[in-house]
C-alpha positions as CSV (number, residue, x, y, z in Angstrom):
1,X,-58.6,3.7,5.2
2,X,-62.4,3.4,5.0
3,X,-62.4,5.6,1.7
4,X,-59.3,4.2,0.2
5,X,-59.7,3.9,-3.7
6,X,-62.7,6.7,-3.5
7,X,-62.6,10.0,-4.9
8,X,-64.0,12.8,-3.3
9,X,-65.1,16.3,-5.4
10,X,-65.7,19.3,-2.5
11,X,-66.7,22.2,-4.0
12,X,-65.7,24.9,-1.1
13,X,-63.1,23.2,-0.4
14,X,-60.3,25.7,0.8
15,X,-61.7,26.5,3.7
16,X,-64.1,26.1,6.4
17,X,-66.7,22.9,6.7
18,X,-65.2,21.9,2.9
19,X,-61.6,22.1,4.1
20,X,-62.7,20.0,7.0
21,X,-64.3,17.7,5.3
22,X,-61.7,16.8,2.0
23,X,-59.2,16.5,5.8
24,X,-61.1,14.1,6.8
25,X,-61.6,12.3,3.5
26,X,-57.7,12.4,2.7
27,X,-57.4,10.6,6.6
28,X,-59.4,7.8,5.8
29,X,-57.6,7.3,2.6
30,X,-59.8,8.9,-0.5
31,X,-58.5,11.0,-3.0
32,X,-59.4,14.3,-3.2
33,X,-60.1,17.5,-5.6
34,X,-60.8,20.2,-3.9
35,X,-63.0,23.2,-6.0
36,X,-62.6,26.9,-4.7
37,X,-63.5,29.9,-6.3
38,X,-59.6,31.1,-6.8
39,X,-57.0,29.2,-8.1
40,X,-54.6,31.2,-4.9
41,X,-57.1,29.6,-2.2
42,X,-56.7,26.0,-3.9
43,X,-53.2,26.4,-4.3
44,X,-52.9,27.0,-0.5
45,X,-55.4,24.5,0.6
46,X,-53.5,21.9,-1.5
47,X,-50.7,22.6,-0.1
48,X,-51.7,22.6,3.5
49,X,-53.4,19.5,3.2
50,X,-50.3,18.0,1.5
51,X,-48.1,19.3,4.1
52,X,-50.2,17.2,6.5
53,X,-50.5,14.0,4.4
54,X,-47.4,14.3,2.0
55,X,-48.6,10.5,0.4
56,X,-52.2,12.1,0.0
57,X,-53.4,12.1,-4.1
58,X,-55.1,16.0,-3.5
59,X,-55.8,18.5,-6.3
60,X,-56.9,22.0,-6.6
61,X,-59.5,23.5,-9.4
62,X,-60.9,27.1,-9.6
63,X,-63.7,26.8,-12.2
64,X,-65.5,29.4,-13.2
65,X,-69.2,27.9,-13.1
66,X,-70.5,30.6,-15.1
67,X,-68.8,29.9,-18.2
68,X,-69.4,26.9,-20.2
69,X,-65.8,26.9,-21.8
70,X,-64.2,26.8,-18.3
């Protein structure tokens, strides 16, 4: 629980090295918001991740970094 009471953004976060990493964050107790470029592929990563660590604090985003009212 190194990282308990830390929060963690991870901008590619729903798969690959970012999925990896907000695992390993949510492990050693931080919470987590995972960015991804579709609201589907956070949804699914969220729910992976919660499947694995159902007392985890993890969110999902899909901003659209090209728009300043998003």
């Amino acid at each position: 629980m190194r990282l308990k009471d830390k929060v963690a953004i991870i901008t590619g976060g729903s798969r690959g090295i970012g999925f990896a990493t907000a695992d390993k964050f949510l492990k050693e107790g931080a919470t987590v918001v995972l960015a991804a470029s579709s609201k589907e592929s956070a949804d699914t990563a969220v729910d992976k991740l919660k499947e694995k660590y159902p007392n985890a604090i993890v969110a999902g985003i899909s901003p659209n970094l090209a728009s300043m009212e998003s």
